[in-house]
C-alpha positions as CSV (number, residue, x, y, z in Angstrom):
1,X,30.1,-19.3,-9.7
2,X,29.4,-16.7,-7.2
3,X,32.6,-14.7,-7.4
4,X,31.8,-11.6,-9.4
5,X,35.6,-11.6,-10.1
6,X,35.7,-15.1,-11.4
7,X,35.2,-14.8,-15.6
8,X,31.7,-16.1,-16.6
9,X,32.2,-19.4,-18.8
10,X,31.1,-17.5,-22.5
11,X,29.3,-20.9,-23.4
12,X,27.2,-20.4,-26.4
13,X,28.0,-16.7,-26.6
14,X,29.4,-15.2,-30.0
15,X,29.3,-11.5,-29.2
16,X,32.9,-10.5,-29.0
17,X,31.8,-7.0,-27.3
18,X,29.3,-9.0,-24.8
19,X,32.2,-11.2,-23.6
20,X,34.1,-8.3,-22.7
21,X,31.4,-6.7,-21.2
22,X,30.3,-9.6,-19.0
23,X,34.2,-10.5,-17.9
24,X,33.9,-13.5,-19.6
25,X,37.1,-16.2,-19.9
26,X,38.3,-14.9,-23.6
27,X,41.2,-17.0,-25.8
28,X,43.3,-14.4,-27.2
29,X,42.8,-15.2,-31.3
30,X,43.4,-11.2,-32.1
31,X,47.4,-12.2,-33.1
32,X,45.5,-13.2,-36.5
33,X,44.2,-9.5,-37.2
34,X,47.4,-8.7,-38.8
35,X,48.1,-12.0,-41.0
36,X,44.4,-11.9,-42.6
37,X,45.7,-8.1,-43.4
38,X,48.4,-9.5,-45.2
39,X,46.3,-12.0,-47.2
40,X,43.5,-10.7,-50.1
41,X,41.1,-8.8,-49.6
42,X,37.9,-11.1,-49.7
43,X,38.4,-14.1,-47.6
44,X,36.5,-17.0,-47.1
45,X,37.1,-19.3,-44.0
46,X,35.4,-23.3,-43.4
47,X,35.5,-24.8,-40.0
48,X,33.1,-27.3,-39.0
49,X,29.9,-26.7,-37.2
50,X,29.8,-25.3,-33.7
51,X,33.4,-24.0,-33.7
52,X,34.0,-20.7,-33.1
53,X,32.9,-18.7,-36.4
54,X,30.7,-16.9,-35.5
55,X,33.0,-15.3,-32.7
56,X,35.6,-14.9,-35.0
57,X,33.4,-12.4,-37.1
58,X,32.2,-10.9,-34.2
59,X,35.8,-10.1,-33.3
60,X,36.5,-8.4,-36.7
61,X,33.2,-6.6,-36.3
62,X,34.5,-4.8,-33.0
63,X,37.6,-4.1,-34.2
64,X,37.6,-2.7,-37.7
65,X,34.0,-0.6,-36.7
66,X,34.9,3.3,-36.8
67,X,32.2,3.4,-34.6
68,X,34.1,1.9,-31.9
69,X,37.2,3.8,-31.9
70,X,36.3,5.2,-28.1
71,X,36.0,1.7,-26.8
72,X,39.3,0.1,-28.1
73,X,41.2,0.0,-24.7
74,X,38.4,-1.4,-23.4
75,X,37.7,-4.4,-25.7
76,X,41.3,-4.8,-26.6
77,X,43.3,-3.1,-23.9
78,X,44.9,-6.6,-22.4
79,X,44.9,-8.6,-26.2
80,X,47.7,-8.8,-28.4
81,X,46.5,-6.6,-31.1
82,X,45.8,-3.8,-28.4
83,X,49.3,-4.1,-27.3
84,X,49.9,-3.9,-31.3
85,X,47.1,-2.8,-33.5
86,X,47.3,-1.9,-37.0
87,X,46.8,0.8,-39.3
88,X,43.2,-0.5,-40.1
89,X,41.7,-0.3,-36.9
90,X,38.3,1.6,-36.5
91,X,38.4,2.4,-39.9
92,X,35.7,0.5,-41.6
93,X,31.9,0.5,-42.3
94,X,30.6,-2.8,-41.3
95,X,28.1,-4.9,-43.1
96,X,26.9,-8.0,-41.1
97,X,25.2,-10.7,-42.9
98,X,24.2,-13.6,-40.4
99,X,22.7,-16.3,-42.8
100,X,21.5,-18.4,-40.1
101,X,18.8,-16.0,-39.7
102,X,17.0,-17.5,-43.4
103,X,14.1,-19.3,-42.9
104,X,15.3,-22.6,-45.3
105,X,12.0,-23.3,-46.2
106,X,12.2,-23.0,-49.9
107,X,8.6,-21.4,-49.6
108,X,10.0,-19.1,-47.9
109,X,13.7,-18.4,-47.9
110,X,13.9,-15.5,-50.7
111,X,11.4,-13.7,-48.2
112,X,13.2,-14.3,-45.0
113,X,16.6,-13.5,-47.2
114,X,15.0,-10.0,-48.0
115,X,13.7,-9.5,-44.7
116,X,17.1,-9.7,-43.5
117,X,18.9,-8.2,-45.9
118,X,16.4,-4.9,-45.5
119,X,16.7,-5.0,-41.6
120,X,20.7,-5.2,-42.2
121,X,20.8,-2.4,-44.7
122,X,18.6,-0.2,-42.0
123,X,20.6,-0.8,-39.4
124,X,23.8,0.2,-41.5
125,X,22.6,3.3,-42.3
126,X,21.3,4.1,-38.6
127,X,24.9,3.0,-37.2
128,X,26.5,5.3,-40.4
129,X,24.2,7.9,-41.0
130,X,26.8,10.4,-40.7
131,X,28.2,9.2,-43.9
132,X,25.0,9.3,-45.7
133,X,22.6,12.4,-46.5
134,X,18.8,12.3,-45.9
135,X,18.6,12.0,-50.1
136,X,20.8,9.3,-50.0
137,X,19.5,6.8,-47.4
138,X,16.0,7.4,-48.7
139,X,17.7,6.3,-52.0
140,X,19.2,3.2,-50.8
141,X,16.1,2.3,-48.9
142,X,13.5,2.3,-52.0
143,X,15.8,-0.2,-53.9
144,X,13.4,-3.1,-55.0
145,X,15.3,-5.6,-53.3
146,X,18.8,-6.8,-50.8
147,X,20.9,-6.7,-53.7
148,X,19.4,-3.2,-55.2
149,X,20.3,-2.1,-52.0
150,X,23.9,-3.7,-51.8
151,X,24.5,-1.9,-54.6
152,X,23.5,1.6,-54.4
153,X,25.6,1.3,-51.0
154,X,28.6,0.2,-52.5
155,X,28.5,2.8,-55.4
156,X,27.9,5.4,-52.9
157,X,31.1,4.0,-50.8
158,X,33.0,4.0,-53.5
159,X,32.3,7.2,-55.1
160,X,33.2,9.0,-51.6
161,X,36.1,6.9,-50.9
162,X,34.6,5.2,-47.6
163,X,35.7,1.8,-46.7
164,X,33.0,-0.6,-46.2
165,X,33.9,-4.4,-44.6
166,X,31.3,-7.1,-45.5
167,X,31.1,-9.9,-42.8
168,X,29.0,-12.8,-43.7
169,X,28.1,-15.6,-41.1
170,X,27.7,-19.1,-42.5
171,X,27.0,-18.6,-46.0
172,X,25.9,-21.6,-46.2
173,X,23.6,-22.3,-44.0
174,X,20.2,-22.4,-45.2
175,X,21.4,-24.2,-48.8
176,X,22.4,-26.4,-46.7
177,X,19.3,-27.2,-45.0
178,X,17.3,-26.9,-48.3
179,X,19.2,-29.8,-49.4
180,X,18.9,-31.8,-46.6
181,X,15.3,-30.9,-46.0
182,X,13.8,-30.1,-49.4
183,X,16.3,-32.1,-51.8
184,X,18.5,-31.2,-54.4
185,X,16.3,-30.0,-57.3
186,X,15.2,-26.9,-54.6
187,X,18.7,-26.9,-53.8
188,X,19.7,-26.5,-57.4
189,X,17.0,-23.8,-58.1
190,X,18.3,-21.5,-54.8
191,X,21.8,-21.5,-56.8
192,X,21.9,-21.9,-60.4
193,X,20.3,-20.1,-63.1
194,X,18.2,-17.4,-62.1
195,X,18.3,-18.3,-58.3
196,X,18.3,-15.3,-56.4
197,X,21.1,-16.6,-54.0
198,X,23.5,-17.1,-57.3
199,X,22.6,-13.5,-58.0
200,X,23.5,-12.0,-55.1
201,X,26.9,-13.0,-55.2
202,X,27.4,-11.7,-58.4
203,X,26.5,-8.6,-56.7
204,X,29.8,-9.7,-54.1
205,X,32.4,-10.0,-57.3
206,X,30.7,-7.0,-59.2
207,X,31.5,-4.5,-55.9
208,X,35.1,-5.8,-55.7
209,X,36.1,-3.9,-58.7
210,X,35.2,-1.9,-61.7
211,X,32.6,0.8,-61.5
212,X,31.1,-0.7,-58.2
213,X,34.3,-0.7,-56.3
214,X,32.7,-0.2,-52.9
215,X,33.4,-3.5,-51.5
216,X,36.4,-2.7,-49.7
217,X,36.7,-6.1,-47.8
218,X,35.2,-9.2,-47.0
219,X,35.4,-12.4,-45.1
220,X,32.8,-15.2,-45.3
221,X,32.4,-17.7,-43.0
222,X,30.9,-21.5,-43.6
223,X,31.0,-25.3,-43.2
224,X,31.4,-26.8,-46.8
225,X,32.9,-25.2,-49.9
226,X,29.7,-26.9,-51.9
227,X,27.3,-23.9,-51.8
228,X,30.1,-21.2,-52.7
229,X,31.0,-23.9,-55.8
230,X,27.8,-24.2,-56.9
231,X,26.4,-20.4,-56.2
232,X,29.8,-19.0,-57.9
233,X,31.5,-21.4,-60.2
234,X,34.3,-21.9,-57.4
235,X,36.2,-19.7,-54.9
236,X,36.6,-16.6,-57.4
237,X,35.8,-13.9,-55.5
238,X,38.5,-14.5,-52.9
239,X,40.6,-16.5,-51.3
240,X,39.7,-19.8,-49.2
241,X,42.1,-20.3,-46.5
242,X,40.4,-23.0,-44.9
243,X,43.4,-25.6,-45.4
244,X,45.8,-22.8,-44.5
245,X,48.7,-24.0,-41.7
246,X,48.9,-20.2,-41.1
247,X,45.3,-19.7,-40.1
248,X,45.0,-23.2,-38.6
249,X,45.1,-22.2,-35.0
250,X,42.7,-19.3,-35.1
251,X,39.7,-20.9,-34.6
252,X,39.1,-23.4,-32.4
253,X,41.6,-24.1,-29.0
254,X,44.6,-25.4,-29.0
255,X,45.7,-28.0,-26.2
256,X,47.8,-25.2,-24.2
257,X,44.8,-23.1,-24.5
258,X,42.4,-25.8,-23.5
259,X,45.2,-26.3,-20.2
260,X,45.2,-22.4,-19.8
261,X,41.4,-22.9,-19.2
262,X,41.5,-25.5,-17.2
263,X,44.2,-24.2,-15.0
264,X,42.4,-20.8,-14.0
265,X,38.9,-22.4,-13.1
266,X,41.2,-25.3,-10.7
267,X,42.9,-22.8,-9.8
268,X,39.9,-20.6,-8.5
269,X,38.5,-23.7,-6.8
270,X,35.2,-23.9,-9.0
271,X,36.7,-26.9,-11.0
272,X,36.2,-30.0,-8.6
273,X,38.6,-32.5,-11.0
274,X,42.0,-32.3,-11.6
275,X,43.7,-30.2,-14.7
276,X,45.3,-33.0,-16.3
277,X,42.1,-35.6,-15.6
278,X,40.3,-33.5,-17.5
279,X,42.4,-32.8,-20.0
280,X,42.8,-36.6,-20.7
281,X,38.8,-36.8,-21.1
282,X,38.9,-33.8,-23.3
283,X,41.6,-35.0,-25.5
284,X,39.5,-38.0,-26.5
285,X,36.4,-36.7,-26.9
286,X,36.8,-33.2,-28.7
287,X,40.4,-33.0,-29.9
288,X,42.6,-34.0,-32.6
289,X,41.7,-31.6,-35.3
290,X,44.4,-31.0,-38.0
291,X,43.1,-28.5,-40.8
292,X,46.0,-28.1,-42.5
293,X,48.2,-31.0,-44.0
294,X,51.1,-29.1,-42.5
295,X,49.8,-28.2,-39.4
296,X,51.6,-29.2,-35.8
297,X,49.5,-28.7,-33.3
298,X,45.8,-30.6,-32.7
299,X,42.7,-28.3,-32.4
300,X,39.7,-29.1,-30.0
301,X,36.4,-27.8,-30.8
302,X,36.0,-25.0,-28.7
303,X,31.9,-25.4,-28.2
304,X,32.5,-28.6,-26.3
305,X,35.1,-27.5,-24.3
306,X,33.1,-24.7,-22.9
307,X,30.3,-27.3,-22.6
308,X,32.1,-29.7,-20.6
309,X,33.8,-26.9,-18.4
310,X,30.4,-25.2,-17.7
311,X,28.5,-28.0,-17.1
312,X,31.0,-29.5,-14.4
313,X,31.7,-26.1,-12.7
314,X,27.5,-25.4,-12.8
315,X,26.8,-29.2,-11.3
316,X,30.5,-30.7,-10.0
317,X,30.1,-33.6,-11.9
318,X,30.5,-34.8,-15.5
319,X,28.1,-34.5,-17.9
320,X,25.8,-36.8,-18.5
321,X,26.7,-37.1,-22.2
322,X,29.9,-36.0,-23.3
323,X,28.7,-34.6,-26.6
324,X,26.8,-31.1,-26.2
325,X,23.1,-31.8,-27.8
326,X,23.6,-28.9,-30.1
327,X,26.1,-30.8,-31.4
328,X,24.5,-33.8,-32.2
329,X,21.5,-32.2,-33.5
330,X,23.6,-30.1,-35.9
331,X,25.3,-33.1,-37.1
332,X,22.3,-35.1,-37.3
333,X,21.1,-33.0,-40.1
334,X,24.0,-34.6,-42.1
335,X,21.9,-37.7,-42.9
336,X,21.8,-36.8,-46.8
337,X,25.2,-37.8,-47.1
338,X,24.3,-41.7,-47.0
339,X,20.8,-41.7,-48.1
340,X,18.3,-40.1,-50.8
341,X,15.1,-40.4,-51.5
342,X,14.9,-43.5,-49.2
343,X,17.6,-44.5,-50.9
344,X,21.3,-46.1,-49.9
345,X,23.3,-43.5,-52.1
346,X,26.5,-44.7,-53.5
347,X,28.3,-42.2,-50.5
348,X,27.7,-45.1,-47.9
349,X,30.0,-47.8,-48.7
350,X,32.6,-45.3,-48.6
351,X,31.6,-44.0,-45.2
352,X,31.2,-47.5,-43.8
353,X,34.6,-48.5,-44.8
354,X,36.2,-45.4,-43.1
355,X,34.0,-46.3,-39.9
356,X,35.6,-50.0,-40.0
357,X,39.3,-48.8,-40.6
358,X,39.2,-44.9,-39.0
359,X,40.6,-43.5,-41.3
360,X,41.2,-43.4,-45.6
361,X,43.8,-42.0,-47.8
362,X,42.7,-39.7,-50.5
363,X,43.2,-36.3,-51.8
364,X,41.9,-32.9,-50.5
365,X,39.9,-30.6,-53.6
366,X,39.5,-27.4,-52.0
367,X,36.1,-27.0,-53.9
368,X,33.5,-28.9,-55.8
369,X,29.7,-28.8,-56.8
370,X,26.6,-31.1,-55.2
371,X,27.0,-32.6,-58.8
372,X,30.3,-33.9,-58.6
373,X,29.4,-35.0,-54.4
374,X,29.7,-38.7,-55.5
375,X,33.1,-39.1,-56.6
376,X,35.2,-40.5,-54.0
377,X,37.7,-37.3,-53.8
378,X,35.5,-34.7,-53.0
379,X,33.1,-36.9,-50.7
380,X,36.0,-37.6,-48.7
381,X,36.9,-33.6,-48.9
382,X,33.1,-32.7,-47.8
383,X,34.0,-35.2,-44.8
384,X,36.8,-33.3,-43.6
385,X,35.2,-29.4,-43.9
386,X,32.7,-30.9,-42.0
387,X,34.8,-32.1,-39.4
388,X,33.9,-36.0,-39.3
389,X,37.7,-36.7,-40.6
390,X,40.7,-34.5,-40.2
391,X,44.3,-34.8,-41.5
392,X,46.9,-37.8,-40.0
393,X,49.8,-37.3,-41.8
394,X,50.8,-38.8,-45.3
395,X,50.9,-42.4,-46.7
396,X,52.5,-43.4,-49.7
397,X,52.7,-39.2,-51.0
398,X,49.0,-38.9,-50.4
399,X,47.1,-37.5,-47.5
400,X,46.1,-40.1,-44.5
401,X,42.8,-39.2,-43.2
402,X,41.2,-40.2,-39.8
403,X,38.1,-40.2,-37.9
404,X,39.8,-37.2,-35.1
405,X,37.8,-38.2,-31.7
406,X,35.3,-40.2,-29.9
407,X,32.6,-37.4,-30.3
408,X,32.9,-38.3,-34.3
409,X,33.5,-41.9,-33.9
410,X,30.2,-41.9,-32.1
411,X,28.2,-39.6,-34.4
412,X,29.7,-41.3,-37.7
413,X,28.1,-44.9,-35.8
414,X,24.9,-43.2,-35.3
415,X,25.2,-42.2,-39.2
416,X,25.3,-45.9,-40.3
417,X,22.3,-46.8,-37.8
418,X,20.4,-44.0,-38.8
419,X,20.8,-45.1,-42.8
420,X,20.0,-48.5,-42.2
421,X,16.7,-47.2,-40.5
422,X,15.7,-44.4,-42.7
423,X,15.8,-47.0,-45.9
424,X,14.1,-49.7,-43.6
425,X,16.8,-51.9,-44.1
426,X,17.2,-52.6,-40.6
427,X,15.6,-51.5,-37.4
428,X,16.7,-52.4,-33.7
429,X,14.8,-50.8,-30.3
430,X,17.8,-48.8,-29.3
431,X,16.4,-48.4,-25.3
432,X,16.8,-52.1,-25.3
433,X,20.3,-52.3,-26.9
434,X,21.2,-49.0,-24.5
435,X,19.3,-51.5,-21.6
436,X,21.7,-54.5,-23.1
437,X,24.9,-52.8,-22.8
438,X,24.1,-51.7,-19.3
439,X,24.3,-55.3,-18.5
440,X,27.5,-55.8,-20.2
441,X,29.1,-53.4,-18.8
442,X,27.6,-53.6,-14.9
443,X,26.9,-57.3,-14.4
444,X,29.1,-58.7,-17.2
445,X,26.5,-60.2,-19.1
446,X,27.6,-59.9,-22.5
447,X,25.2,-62.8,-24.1
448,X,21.7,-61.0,-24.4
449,X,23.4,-57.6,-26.4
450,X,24.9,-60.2,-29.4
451,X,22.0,-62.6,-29.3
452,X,19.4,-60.1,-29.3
453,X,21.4,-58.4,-32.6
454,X,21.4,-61.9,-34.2
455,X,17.9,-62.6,-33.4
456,X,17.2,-59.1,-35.4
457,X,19.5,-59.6,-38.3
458,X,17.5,-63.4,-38.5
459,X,14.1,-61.8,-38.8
460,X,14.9,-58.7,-41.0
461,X,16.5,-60.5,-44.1
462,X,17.0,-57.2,-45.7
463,X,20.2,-56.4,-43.8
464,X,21.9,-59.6,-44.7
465,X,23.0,-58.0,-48.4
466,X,25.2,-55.9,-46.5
467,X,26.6,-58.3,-44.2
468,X,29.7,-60.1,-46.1
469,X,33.0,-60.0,-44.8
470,X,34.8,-59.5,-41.4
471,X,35.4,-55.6,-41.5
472,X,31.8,-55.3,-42.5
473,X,30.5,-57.2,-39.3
474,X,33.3,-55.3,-37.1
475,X,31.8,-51.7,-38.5
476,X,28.2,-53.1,-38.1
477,X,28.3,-54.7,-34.6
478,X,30.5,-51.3,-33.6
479,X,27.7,-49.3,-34.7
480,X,25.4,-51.2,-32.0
481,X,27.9,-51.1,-29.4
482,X,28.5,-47.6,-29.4
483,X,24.6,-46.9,-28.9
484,X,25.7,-45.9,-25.0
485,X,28.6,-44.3,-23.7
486,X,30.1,-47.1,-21.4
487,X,32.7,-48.4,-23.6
488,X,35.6,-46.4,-25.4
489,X,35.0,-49.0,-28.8
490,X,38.6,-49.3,-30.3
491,X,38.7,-51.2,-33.5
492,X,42.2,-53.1,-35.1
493,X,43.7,-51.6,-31.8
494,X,47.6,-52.7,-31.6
495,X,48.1,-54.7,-28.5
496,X,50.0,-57.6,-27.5
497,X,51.5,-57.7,-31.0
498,X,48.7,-58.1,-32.7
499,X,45.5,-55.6,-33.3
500,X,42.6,-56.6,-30.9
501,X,39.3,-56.7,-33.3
502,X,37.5,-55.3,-30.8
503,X,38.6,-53.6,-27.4
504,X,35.4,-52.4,-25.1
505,X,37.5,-50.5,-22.9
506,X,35.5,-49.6,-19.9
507,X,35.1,-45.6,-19.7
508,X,35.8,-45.3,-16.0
509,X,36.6,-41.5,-16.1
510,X,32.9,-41.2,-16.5
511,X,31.4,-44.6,-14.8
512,X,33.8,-45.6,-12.4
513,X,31.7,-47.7,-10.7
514,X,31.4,-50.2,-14.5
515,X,32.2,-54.3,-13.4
516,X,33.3,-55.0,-16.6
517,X,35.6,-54.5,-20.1
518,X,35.9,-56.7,-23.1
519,X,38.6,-57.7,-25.7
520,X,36.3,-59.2,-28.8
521,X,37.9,-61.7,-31.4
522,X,35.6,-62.1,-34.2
523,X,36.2,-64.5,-36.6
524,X,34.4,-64.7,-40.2
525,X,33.2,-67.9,-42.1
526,X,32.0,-67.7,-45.9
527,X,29.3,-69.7,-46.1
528,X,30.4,-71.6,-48.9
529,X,33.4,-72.6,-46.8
530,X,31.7,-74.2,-43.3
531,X,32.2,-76.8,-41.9
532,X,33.0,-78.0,-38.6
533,X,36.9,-78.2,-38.8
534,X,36.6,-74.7,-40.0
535,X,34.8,-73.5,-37.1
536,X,37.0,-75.1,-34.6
537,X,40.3,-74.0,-36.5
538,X,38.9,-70.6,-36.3
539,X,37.9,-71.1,-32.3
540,X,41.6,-72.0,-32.1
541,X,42.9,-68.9,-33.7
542,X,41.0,-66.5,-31.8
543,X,41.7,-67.9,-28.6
544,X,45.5,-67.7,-29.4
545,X,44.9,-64.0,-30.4
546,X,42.9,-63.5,-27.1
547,X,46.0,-64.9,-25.0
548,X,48.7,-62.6,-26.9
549,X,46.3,-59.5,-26.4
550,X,46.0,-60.3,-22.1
551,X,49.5,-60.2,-21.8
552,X,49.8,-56.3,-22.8
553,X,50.8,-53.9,-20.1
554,X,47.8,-51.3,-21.0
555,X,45.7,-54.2,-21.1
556,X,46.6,-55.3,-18.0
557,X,46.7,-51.7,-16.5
558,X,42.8,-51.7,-17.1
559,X,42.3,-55.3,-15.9
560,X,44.1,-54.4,-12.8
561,X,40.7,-51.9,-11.7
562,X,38.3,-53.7,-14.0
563,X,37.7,-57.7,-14.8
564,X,37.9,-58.1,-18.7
565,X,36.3,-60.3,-19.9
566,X,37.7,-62.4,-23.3
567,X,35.0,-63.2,-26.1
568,X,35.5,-65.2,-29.0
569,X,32.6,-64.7,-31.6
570,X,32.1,-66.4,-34.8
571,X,30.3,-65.4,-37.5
572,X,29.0,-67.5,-40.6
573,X,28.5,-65.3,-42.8
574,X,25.7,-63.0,-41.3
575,X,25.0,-65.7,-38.8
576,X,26.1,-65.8,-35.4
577,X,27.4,-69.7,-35.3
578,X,29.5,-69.5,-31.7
579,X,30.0,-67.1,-29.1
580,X,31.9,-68.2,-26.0
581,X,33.8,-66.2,-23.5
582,X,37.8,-67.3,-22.8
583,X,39.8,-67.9,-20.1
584,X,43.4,-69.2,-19.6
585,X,43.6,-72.7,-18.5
586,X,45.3,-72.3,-15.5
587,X,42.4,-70.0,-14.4
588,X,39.6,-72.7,-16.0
């Protein structure tokens, strides 16, 4: 972009002041300012990684600072709380806690926890020291420890009346990462007993009240209720509005937001696709977040919008992978869910049966400990805060559940890969299955991807345990298939009145040079129960299926650009008995 006019695209950026500073494209969240007011004092917020937290915080920061009274038109001039602020405005002593900064190394992590607490508390008193006396900093500053320090502060602020506003970044950030990285008896020593992490929010309740009564307000920002459960016997010390339809839109973009974007970067002639072609990409691949039960409109993660936006304005073409890296690499640290100490844990059926149906119907517990992380309920809750399933409405006076895009669908795959692989279950040379699928979906040759995955699951016998039944072959052969980005894998899609078992629906927004798409009967054979009139009754039933399926209109929409090819696939058990491609007889 070389119009100094033109907004920078704030990719990756969380300074509220920088963005304004730089003229960066801002989404106007600041209508929230005066709801939160409304709410408790101590507030505690979960979105999903990469989503716009941190930003929020940083927004709060600016705003409440009485440090930054002189630069309120500037920051907030053209918003909707500069048009409308509130009493509170500039009228706060900030505390900003960013726990990403922790060194998880449990060697480490009460070290680096100091360090930054220390640097924090300096900085505080620099930014204040009007409010405090020589005597009284050096006071605060010879405290043994964070939470000495913490302390002395909020006595001070409360004894003089000052208000103080305690902002902390991803609380849970480095627990997390000692779980995953250290397991859970580290894990259980940062936040029980005498861990000094369980401590220091004791400190948080103490200062809300009593003799403390410093701790004017606070919001805390994180992925998964799990830490705050387990570090403070559940969410007393504020108020979680995670689930909230009121506070459902403030992080994150909305679809007319996402269009808003859109529309100004078309608009200046730095976007080379159309609005709405766009949009449609975006829609599948980063929308369709409901955090509320209640809530009307769909979220998009904001990260990989601006990720998508910046990387086709920087190179006028679409990205190369749809999911931002950071992404995946955040998410891939999610591995523990599925597997412990080489271990299938009891959390993988469950997460392989959402995979195969894309959705689940369960409950929502607002908070729960590591220890209670196996019971169906609050496994299926730690799947929502983290983002991998989001709300779909209601069946049967209980919550429906769904897997919200094709980013998740495709990380949730690589979940079930990555567990068969980390417990040496099964193993397949993902360049050649990536190399496989190129052929499928370039030169239409489909044999080579399903022989080669037979030819593994015949020479690694450990896989075949979890290989019985039809769902469980459609969620493992969709795992495979979704290795590349070629095909748009829909599972049980309706078509044709009927729902296609598979439907490889060639992703020509993104490869619009792909030959070929595929609609997939599979058909499933106990062992016990094969014979040779079985197999042909089942060839016979999935060709039927196959000629319903052709004759729907989006079906034949697609087939109109692209040739899609018909596969019929048998399976005997975990053996591959028949594969054949189908084609009407008058085209034979």
């Amino acid at each position: 972009m070389t119009n100094p006019a033109l907004k920078r695209i704030p990719y990756g950026l969380a300074d509220y002041g920088r963005i304004r500073q730089d003229n960066s494209y801002y989404v106007d969240k600041t209508r929230f300012i005066p709801l939160l007011e409304a709410q408790p004092y101590f507030l505690f917020m979960l979105r999903p990684r990469r989503f716009g937290k941190s930003l929020w915080l940083s927004l709060l920061q600016h705003y409440y600072d009485v440090n930054r009274q002189d630069q309120f038109e500037f920051l907030f001039g053209d918003t909707y709380i500069g048009q409308q602020p509130t009493p509170e405005r500039n009228s706060y002593l900030i505390l900003f806690l960013n726990f990403a900064l922790v060194n998880p190394d449990p060697r480490h992590v009460e070290a680096s926890f100091e360090d930054n607490g220390k640097a924090e508390v300096e900085s505080f008193l620099r930014r204040y020291a009007r409010f405090f006396d020589a005597k009284e900093q050096q006071n605060i500053l010879e405290a043994a420890n964070t939470e000495a320090r913490l302390r002395r502060i909020f006595y001070y602020a409360g004894e003089k009346n000052l208000k103080t506003y305690l902002l902390i970044d991803e609380y849970d950030n480095f627990a997390n990462n000692i779980l995953t990285t250290a397991g859970q008896t580290a894990y259980h020593n940062l936040t029980h007993g005498a861990g000094f992490f369980r401590h220091f929010f004791n400190l948080l309740k103490g200062a809300t009240a009593g003799q403390i009564a410093g701790l004017t307000r606070l919001f805390i920002t994180g992925v998964s209720p799990l830490a705050m459960d387990d570090v403070s016997s559940g969410f007393n010390i504020g108020d979680n509005i995670a689930l909230s339809a009121t506070f459902h839109e403030m992080i994150g973009f909305t679809e007319a937001e996402t269009h808003a974007l859109l529309t100004y970067y078309h608009a200046a002639g730095v976007l080379p696709f159309d609005v709405e072609e766009s949009l449609a990409t975006m829609r599948l691949w980063y929308d369709n977040y409901h955090f509320a039960r209640t809530a009307k409109t769909s979220m998009y993660n904001s990260d990989l919008v601006l990720y998508f936006v910046n990387h086709v304005i920087r190179d006028q073409t679409w990205p190369d992978y749809l999911i931002d890296p950071n992404v995946r690499i955040d998410y891939e640290k999610l591995r523990n869910l599925i597997t412990v100490d080489k271990q299938i844990s009891g959390n993988f059926s469950q997460l392989r049966s959402i995979i195969e149906t894309g959705e689940t119907v369960s409950n929502v517990a607002p908070s729960f400990p590591l220890g209670k992380l196996r019971d169906r309920e609050n496994f299926i809750s730690q799947l929502l805060f983290l983002g991998l399933l989001t709300f779909g409405g209601e069946r049967e006076g209980l919550p429906l559940l769904r897997i919200p895009n094709q980013t998740i669908k495709d990380l949730m795959y690589s979940y079930i890969r990555d567990g068969f692989q980390d417990v040496d279950i099964f193993r397949l040379d993902v360049w050649r299955l990536a190399t496989l699928l190129r052929g499928m979906a370039y030169r239409g040759e489909w044999q080579p991807f399903f022989d080669f995955v037979a030819q593994a699951i015949r020479e690694q016998t450990s896989i075949r345990d979890y290989l019985s039944g039809e769902k469980v072959i459609q969620g493992f052969l969709l795992a495979y298939l979704n290795v590349s980005q070629f095909f748009l894998t829909w599972s049980e899609k309706e078509m044709g009145g009927g729902f296609a078992d598979f439907y490889l629906e060639p992703f020509l927004a993104r490869y619009p040079d792909m030959g070929f798409g595929y609609l997939v009967e599979l058909e499933y054979i106990n062992r016990s129960e094969f014979d040779e009139a079985q197999l042909q009754k089942k060839i016979s039933e999935a060709e039927g299926q196959l000629a319903r399926y052709a004759n729907d209109v989006r079906i034949q929409a697609v087939a109109a650009r692209v040739p899609l090819k018909k596969l019929v696939l048998v399976y005997n058990g975990w053996e591959l008995v028949y594969r054949a491609e189908w084609q009407p007889k008058d085209k034979v």
